[in-house]
Structure formats: structure tokens, C-alpha cells
N, C-alpha and C positions, 0 to 999 in steps of 0.2 A: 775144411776145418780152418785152413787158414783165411779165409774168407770173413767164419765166421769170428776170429778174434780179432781182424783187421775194423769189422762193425763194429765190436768193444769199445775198443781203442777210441775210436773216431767217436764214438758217444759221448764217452766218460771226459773227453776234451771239449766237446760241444759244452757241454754240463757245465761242466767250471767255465767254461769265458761268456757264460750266459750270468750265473752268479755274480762276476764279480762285476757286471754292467749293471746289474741292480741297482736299483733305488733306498734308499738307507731306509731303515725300518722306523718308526717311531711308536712305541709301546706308552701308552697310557696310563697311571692310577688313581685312584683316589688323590695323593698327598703330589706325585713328581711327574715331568714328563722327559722323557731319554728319549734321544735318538741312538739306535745303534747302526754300525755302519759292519756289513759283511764283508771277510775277510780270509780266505783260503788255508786253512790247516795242513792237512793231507791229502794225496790222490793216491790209488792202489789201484796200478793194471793188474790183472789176472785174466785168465781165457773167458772169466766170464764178467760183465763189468760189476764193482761195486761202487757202496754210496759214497759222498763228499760230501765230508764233513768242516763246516763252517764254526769258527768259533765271533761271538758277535761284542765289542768292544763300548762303551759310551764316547760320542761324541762331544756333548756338554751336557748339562744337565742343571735344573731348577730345585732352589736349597728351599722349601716352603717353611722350612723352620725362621731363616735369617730374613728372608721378606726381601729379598736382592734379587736381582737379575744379572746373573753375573757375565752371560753371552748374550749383549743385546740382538747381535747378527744370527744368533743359534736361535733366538726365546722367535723371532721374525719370520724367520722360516718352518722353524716346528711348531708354532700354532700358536694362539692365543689366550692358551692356558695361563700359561706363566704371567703375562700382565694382569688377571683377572684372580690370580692370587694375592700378587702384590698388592692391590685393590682394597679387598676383605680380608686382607691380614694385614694391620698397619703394623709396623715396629714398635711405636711407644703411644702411652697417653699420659697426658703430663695435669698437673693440678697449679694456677698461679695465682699470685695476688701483687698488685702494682700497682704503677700512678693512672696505668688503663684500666684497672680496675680488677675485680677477682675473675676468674675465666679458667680455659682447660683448651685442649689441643690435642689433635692427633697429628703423628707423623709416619710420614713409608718413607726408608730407607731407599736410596737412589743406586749409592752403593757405600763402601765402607767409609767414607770421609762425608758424604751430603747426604741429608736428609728432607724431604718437602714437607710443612705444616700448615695445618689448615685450624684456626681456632678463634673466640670468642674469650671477650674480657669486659667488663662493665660492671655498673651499677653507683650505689651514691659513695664517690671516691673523695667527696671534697677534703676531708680531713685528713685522707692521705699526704695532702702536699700545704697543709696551714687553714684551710679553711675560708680564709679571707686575700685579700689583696689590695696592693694600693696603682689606683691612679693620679699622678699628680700627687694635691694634697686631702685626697678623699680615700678614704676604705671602706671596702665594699667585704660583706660576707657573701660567700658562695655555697649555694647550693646546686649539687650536680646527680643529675642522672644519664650515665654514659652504657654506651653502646657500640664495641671495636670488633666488625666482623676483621680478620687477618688471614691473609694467605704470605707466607716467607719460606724463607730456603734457609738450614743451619749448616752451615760450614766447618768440619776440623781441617784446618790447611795442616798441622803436623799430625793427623790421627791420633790426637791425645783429647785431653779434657778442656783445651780450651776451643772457643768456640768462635766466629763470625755471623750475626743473621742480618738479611733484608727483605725487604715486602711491601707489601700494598694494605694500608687499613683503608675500610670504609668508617669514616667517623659517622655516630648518628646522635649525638653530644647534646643533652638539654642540661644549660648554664645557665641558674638565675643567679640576680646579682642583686642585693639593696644596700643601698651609702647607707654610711654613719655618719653622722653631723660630729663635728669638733669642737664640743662645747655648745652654745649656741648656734653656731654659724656651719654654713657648708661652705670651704670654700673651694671653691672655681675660680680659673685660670686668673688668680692671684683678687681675686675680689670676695669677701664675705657675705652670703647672702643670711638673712636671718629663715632659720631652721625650722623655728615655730609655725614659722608662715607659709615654709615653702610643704613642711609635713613631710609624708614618706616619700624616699625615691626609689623606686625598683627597675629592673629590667632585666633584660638576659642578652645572652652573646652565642653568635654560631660563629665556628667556623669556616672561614668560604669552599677548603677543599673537600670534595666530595668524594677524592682517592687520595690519600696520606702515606706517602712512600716512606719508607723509616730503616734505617741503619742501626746493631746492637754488636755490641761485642757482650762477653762473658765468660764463666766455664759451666762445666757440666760434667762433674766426677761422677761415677759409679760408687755406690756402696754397699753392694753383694752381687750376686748374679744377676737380679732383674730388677732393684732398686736405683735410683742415682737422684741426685738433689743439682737444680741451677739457678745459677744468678745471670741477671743482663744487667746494662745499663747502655743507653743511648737516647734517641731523637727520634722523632715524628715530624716532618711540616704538613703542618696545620692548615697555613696559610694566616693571611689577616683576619680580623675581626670584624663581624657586622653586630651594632651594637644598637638596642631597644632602651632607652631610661623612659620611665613614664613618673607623674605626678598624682597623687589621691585627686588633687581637685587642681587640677590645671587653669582655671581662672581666679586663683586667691592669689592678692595682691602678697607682693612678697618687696620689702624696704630694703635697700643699702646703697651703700655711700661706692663711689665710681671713684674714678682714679684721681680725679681733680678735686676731690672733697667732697664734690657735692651730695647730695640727699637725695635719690632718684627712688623710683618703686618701677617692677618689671613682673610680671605674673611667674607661677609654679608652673607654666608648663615651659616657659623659657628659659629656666634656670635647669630645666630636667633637659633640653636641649642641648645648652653647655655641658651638660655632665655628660649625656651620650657621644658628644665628637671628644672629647676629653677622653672615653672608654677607645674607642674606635682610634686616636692614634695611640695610643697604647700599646694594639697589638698582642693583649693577654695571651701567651701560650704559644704564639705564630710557631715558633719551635715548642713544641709540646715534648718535656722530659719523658724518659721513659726508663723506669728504674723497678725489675720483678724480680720474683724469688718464689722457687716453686720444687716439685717433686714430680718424679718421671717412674713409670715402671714400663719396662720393655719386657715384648714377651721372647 
């Protein structure tokens, strides 16, 4: 008899220090993914052995509601759920309008202070910022059709409303541009060419970068539970300007007087040459402003 309580014993011990070498559980569902880790409750000798019983605690755990990852080291080793929620559940999408033009964004929360955004802005903005410009002593109307794919990071360094962002635009920017004559005359780099003659000048302008890294500050209050409104204001570089002027009929004789008086004639497509290096040190935009205002809802 004492034999067999001695087997009990010696079981009922095997049992638990086999448990407590286990491997943590991780349990599955639709919305979370938990780890639980087993953990020894009670043990009860008697001559005959009974069970052991475990009670099982959370390790970390994924908030699917907040869109955070709040144990990178936990979400790493218990699977790759939790990234592929954060994924298909972004935190907000937002609605803007600005000097890049009208556009929207999505954002996933990183964690409670940074947020990643991925979004689009364009179309014809000219009037946004005046419409026209001056080179020199020439003004040009502009007509724009823009297109700002963006990827940036928004920052609360106090976890409050106000905000930090930077990023990468891909500019895909079509600027036309046609001078105004000054009365009669165009003039360029300080000589009056006659207007009549020289007819229309047009042309358009790119800018060289083809990744436009850009700096914002702003805020971004909340006003309800999943409403909130923001403002930015900052820069883009652009880069310099590569500049097109062209003439209607580039071999019509075009009259004016040169710097010493005299009475010379020089053709409309030489006069539209002056006016393109004239655009081109310019630098229209090379800092491209950046000034939006827009509405966010979070889920």
C-alpha cells in the first residue's frame, strides 16, 4: 500500500514540473491574438493522485480596435497577425485641400505619439497661390495640373494636438506658363522688345527633383470621438527649374533699340530664348510652399 502511494506522489510531481517547462500557449480569434503563459495554482496529494490545476494569465496582447502594436517583441514572436491587422485597419483617413492641391491620406498608427501616411494631392491649383507670376520684368499666367504621390511620418512630440510631419513627395507637376506683354513691349533683361511682332510666348516649367523631401509643422485637434480637423504649413524642395518658352512663329522679324540706341531687329524665337533663361534663373517654386487644411476621421 505504501508502494502504491509512494507512485502517487512521485507522479503528481512529475506532472507539474512537466507543465511548468511548457511552452506558452497562444490562442487565436477572429479580432486578438494572446499569448498565455501556464502557471501552477494547486497540488493535492491523497493516496490516490489528483489533477493539477493551472490557471493561464495574458502575456501581451493586440488592441485591433487602437491599430497599435503595443509589444513589438511579443506581436514577433507570437505570429504575424498583429502586423496584418495593423495593415487593413488604418487609424484615420483624412480629406485635404492646399498649395499641393486637393487629395486624402491614409494613416496606421505606429504607436500613441507617430503615425505613417501614405496619400495623394493634385489637380489644377494654380489659383491657389495667385495664378500668375513675375519674372524679372515679365508676368506670366499659370496654368497647373499637379500630381503629389506622398509618403510622411506625423509626429505629437507632447501627445497633444500639435503636430510635426516629413516625407518624400514624387512630384508629377505640368506648369504652363504664357508672358504678358507690358503695354506694347516685352521686356527682357532690361531691353523692350515690340510685342506685336514678337506675338505669343508660352512655355512650361518642371521641376528637376524627382523625390521632394518636405518638412510641416501644424495641429490636429480632435472634435468628438472619431472626428478631428488639421492644418500644416511648411516646404517642399523642388529643386531648380528647367524652363520651355516657345514663339507662334519663331522666324518674324521682331524691332528694338539695344543698349546704345541703336535700331537693331532680332527674330521671335530669340526673344523667347531670353525669356526662357530669364524663367530658368528664377527658380519658380525651387522651395515649393506648402500650406493645407483638411478633416480626419479615425476609427
Amino acid at each position: 500500500m505504501k508502494f502504491i502511494k509512494l507512485s502517487a506522489i512521485s507522479a503528481a510531481i512529475l506532472a507539474s514540473t512537466a507543465a511548468l517547462a511548457a511552452e506558452p500557449v497562444i490562442v487565436v480569434d477572429e479580432a486578438d491574438a494572446v499569448v498565455y503563459e501556464a502557471e501552477p495554482v494547486a497540488v493535492a496529494y491523497e493516496a490516490e493522485p489528483v489533477a493539477v490545476a493551472y490557471q493561464a494569465e495574458p502575456a501581451y496582447a493586440y488592441n485591433a480596435d487602437a491599430g497599435i502594436v503595443r509589444n513589438t517583441t511579443g506581436a514577433v514572436f507570437g505570429g504575424t497577425k498583429t502586423f496584418f491587422q495593423t495593415a487593413v485597419n488604418p487609424a484615420a483617413v483624412s480629406a485635404e485641400v492646399g498649395t499641393l492641391g486637393y487629395g486624402a491620406n491614409i494613416a496606421w498608427a505606429m504607436n500613441e505619439k507617430t503615425e505613417l501616411q501614405a496619400g495623394w494631392a493634385g489637380g489644377d491649383v494654380a489659383d491657389l497661390f495667385g495664378g500668375d507670376f513675375d519674372a524679372d520684368d515679365v508676368n506670366y499666367d499659370v496654368d497647373a495640373d499637379f500630381s503629389n504621390p506622398y509618403l510622411g511620418v506625423q509626429y505629437r512630440p507632447a501627445a497633444n494636438w500639435f503636430t510635426m510631419g516629413a516625407g518624400i513627395i514624387v512630384p508629377d507637376n505640368d506648369i504652363d506658363v504664357t508672358a504678358n506683354a507690358d503695354g506694347d513691349f516685352f521686356n527682357l533683361d532690361g531691353i523692350q522688345y515690340n510685342a506685336a511682332q514678337t506675338g505669343n510666348l508660352e512655355g512650361s516649367l518642371e521641376h528637376r527633383n524627382k523625390l521632394a523631401p518636405y518638412g510641416t509643422i501644424g495641429f490636429r485637434p480632435n472634435i468628438g470621438n472619431n472626428w478631428g480637423v488639421f492644418g500644416e504649413i511648411g516646404a517642399a524642395y523642388m529643386g531648380k527649374t528647367d524652363a520651355t518658352v516657345r514663339a507662334v512663329d519663331p522666324d518674324s522679324v521682331v524691332n528694338y533699340t539695344d543698349r546704345n540706341g541703336n535700331q537693331t531687329a532680332t527674330t521671335a524665337g530669340q526673344v523667347a530664348k531670353i525669356a526662357e533663361q530669364e524663367l530658368e534663373d528664377k527658380d519658380w517654386l525651387e522651395w515649393f510652399p506648402i500650406v493645407k487644411l483638411g478633416a480626419t476621421y479615425r476609427f
